[in-house]
C-alpha positions in Angstrom: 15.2 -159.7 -105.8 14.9 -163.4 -106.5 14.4 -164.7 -109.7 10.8 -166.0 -111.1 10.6 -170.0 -112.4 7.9 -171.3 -113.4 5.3 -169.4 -111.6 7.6 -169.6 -108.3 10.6 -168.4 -107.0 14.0 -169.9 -107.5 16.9 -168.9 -105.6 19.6 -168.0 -108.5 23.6 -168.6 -108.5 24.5 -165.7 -106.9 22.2 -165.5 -103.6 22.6 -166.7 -100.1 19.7 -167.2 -98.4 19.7 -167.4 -94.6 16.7 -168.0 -92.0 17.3 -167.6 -88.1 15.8 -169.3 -85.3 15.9 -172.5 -83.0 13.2 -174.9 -84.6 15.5 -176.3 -86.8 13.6 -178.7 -88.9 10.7 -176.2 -89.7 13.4 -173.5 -90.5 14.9 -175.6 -92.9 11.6 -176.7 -94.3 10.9 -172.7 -95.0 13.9 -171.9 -96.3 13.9 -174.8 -98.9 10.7 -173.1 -99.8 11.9 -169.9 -99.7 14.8 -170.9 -102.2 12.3 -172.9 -104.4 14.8 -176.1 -104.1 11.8 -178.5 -105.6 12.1 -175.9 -108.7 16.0 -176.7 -109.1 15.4 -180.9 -109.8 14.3 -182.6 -112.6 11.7 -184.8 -112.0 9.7 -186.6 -109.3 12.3 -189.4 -110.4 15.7 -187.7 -110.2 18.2 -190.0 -107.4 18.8 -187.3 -104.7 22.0 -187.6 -102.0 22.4 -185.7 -99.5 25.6 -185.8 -97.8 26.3 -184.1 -94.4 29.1 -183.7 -92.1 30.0 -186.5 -89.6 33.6 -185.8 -89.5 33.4 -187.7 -85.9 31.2 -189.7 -83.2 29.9 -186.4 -81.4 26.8 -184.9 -81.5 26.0 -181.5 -83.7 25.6 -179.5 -80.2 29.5 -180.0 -80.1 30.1 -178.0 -82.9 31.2 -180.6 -85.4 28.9 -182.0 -86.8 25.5 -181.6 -89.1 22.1 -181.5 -87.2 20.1 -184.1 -87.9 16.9 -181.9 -87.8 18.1 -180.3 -90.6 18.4 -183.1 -92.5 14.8 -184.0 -91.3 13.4 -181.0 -92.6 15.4 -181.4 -96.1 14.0 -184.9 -96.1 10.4 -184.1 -95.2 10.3 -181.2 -97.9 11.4 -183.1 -100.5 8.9 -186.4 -99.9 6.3 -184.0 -99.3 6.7 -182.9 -102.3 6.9 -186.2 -104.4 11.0 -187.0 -104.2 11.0 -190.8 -103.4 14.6 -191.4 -104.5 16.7 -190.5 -101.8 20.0 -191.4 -99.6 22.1 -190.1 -97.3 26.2 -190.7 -97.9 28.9 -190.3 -95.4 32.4 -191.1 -94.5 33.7 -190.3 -91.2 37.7 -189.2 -91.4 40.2 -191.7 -91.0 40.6 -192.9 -87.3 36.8 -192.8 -86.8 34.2 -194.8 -88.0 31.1 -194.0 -89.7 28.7 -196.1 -88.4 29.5 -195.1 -84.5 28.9 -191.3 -86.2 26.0 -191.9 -87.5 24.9 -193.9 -84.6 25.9 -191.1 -82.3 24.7 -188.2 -84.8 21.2 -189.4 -85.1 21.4 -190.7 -88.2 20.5 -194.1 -87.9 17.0 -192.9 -86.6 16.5 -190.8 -89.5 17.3 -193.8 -91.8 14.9 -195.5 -90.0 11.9 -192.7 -89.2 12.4 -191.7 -92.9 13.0 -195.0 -94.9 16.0 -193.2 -96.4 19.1 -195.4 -96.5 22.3 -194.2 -95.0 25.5 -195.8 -96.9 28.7 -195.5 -95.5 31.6 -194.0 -97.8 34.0 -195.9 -96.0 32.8 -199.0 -96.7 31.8 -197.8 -100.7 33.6 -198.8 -103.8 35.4 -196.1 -105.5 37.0 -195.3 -109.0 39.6 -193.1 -110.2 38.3 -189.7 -112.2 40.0 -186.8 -114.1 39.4 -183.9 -112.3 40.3 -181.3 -114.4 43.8 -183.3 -114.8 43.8 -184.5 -111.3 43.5 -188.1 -110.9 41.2 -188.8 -107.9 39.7 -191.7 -106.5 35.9 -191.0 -105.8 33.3 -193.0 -104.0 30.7 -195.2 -106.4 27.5 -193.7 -104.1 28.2 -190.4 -104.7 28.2 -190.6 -109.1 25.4 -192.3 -108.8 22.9 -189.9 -107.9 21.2 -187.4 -110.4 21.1 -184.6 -107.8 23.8 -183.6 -104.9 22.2 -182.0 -101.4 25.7 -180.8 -99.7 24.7 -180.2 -96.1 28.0 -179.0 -94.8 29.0 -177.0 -91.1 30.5 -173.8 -91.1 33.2 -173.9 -88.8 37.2 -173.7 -87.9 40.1 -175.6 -89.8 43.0 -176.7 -88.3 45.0 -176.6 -92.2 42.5 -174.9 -94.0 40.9 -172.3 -91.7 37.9 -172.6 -92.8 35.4 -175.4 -93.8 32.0 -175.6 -95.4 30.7 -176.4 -99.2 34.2 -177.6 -100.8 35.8 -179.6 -98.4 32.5 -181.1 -97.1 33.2 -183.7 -100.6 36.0 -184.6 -98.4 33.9 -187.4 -96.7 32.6 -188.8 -100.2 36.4 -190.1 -101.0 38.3 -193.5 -99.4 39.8 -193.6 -96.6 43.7 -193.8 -98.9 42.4 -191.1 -101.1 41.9 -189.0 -97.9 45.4 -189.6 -96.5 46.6 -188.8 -100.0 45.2 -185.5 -100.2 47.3 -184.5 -97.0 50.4 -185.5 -98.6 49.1 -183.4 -101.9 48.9 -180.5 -99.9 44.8 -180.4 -99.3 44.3 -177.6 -101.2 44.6 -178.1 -104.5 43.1 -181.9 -104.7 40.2 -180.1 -102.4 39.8 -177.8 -105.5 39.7 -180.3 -108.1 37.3 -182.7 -106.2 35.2 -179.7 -106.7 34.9 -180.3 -110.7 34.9 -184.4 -109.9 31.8 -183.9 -107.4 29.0 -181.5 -108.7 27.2 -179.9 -105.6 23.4 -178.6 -107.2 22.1 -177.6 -103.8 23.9 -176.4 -100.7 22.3 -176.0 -97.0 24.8 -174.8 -94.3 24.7 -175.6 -90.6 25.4 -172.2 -88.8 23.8 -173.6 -86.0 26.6 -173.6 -83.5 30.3 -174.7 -85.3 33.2 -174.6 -83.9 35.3 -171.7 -85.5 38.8 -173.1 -84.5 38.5 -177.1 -84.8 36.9 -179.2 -87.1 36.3 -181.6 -84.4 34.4 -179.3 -82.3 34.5 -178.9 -78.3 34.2 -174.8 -78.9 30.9 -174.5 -80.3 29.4 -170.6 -81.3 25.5 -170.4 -81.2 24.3 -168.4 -84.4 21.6 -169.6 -84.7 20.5 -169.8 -88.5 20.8 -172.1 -91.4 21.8 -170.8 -95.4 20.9 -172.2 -99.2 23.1 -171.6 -101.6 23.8 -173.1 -105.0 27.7 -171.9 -105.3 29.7 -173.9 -103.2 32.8 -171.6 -103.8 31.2 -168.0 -103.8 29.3 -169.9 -100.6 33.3 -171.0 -98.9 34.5 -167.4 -99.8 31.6 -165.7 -98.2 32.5 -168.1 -94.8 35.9 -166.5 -95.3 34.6 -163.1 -95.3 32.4 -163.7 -92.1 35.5 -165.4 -90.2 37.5 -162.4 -91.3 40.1 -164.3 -93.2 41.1 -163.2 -96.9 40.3 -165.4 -100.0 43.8 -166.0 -100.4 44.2 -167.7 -96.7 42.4 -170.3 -98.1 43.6 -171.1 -101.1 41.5 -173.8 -102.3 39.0 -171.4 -102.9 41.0 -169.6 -105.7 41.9 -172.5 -106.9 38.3 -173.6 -107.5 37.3 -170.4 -108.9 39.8 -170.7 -111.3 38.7 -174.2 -112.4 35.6 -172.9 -113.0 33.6 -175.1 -110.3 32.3 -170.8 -108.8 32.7 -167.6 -108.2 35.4 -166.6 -105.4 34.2 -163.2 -105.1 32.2 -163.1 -101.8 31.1 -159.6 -102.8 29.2 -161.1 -105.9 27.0 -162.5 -103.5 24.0 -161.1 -102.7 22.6 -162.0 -99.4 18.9 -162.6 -98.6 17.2 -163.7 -95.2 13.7 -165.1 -94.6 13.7 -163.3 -91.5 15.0 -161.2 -88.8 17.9 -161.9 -86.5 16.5 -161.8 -83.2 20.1 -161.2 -81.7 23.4 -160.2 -84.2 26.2 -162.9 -84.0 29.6 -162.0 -83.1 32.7 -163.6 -84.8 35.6 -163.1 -82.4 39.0 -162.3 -85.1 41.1 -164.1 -82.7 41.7 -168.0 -83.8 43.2 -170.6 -81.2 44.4 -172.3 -83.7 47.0 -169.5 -84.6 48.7 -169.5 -81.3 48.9 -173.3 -81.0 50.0 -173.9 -84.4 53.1 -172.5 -83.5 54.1 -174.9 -81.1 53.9 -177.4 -84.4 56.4 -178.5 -87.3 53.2 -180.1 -89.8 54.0 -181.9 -92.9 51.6 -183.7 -94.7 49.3 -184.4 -91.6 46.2 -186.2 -91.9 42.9 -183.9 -90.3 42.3 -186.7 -87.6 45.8 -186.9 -86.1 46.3 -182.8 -86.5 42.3 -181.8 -85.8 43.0 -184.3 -82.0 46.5 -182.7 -81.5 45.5 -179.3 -81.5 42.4 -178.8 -78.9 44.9 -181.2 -77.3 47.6 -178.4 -76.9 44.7 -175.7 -76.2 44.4 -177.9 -72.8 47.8 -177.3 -71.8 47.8 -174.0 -72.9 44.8 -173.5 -70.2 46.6 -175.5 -67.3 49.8 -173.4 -67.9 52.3 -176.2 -69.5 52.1 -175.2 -72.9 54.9 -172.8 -72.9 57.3 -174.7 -71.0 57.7 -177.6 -73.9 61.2 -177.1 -74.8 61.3 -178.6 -78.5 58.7 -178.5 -81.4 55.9 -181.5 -82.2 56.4 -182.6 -85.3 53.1 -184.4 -86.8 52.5 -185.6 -90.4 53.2 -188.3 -93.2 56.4 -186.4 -94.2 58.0 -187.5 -91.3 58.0 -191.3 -91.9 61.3 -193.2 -91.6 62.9 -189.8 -90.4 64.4 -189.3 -86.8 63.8 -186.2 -84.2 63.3 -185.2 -80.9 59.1 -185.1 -80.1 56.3 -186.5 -82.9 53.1 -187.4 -82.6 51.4 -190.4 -84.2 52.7 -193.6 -86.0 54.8 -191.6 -89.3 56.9 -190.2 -85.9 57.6 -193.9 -84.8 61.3 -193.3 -85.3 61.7 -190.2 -83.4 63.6 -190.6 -79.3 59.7 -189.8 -78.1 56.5 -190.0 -79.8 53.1 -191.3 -79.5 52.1 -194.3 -81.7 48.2 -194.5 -82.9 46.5 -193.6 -86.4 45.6 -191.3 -85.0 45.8 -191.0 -81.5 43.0 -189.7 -79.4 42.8 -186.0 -78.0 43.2 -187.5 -74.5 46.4 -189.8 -75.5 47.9 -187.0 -76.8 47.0 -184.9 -74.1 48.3 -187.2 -71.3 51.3 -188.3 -73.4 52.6 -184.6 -73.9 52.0 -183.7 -70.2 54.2 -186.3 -69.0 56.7 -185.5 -71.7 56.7 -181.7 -70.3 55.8 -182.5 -66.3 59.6 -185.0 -67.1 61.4 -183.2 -68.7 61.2 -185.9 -71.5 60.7 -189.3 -69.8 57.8 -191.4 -71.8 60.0 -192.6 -75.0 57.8 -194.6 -76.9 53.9 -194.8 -76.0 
């Protein structure tokens, strides 16, 4: 069942463990002990990160962002059991800073209730890597550390459909680099950060994420937190539970084939500490399917796309959606090129579009009901 290290049990490669529940630090405490995580590091010595997910300033209830009590119980198990070395490493996307998210997040006060610093990625020097014959510019904080704690949310992707382990590295790159991945594509540069950022110990929040946006604003309570030590067999086994095929998300064949894990969510063998008081229920139907349609994306960053889409799921709801008469065209590819309706500053040469890097949900929201409510009126906003 689990494998046997030292007189103790050590989760291997291939398992999942999952714990349910709603005490979310003590959870997490028990299922680090379950997975026999102070097994997996080297020494009492060994420079432990632990990077979570504070895409944005909103708090985890919203469905966006990692719990802090989950980070409080990885913290307290590893210091009770010696680990003095630690730091937690961020970097909000672009639009958003990190410090108002990890004000907001409660990070701050772990930082402080802990003694654990909390360095901003933004703010981080970085240098350029081969990643398997990708060039990629990674943050200084993150190479630095002898042993990576990826504390990732499983939820909804605007581009990518899903997000967890592998794009989670996302937030350890600079603020260019990030904007350069959307003009790469995402996928593959998401798969080669993979080999450029070793992940040794992964703990998903499936507390309550979002399954359409990254951004949250739709959270679903399930109620239960994972370990795993394969961040793609862990992504291809989110792709399974959101009932999307491997090859939806690319990235995660990509990976696999780079040899950063195993893609084959059947390969992995699922444990649980303890019963599910109530099964969760994935809904198959995505938001983001129907919206995306009113959308001509190329080479969009997630901030500008992640605000436009909840954006258009508001007037979808109020009825306006469907009477917008031309496409929204979004994205970096659209810089220095004219059209009809674009969203943020790459669209600043189309008749009407909506300056801002990126603009907010509710600036897109009120610029594209007046465009719809006129017929066209606001030009330039």
């Amino acid at each position: 069942m689990v494998e046997e290290y030292g007189g103790t049990f050590v989760m291997k490669e291939n398992e999942i463990w999952m714990i349910h529940g709603s005490q979310y630090k003590e959870m997490t405490k028990e299922l680090l002990k379950s997975a026999g995580l102070e097994q997996r590091i080297p020494d009492k010595n060994t420079r432990i990160g632990i990077k979570p997910n504070l895409v944005s300033p909103s708090e985890a209830s919203y469905g966006a962002t990692t719990h802090p009590e989950i980070v409080a119980g990885i913290i307290e198990y590893l210091q009770e059991h010696g680990f003095g070395q630690l730091v937690m490493m961020e970097g909000s996307w672009v639009g958003d800073q990190t410090s108002e998210s990890a004000e907001i997040c409660g990070y701050n006060q772990l930082s402080e209730l802990y003694g654990v610093p909390f360095v901003d990625a933004q703010k981080e020097p970085f240098h350029s890597y081969d990643c398997a014959g990708m060039e990629l510019q990674i943050c200084d904080c993150v190479r630095s550390v002898d042993f990576l704690i990826n504390v990732p949310v499983l939820k909804g992707h605007c581009q990518t459909k899903i997000t967890c382990a592998l794009k989670n590295m996302k937030g350890l790159i600079p603020n260019k680099e990030k904007r350069h991945f959307h003009s790469m594509g995402l996928h593959k540069p998401i798969a080669h950060l993979g080999v450029g950022i070793h992940q040794d110990f992964i703990v998903v929040d499936n507390i309550c994420g979002d399954l359409d946006f990254e951004d949250g604003g739709n959270p679903v309570t399930m109620n239960r937190i994972w370990a795993a030590a394969d961040p793609v067999l862990c992504d291809a086994y989110v792709c399974h539970l959101l009932h999307y095929e491997k090859e939806e998300v690319p990235y995660i064949g990509m990976a696999e084939a780079l040899g950063v894990g195993c893609g084959d969510w059947r390969k992995a063998i699922i444990r649980t500490c303890n019963a599910e008081a109530e099964k969760a229920v994935i809904p198959r139907k995505r938001k983001i399917v129907e919206l995306k349609d009113a959308v001509e994306e190329v080479e969009s960053c997630s901030a500008c796309y992640g605000y436009l889409i909840p954006a258009l799921d508001r007037l979808n709801q109020k009825g306006l959606l469907n009477q917008l008469d031309t496409k929204i065209c979004i994205g970096q590819g659209y810089r220095s090129k004219t059209g009809v309706l674009g969203i943020g500053h790459c669209t600043r040469e189309f008749q009407h579009y909506l300056g801002g890097c990126p603009p907010t949900e509710e600036q897109i929201y009120q610029f594209l009901k007046m465009y719809i409510q006129n017929k066209g009126t606001p030009e330039h906003v």
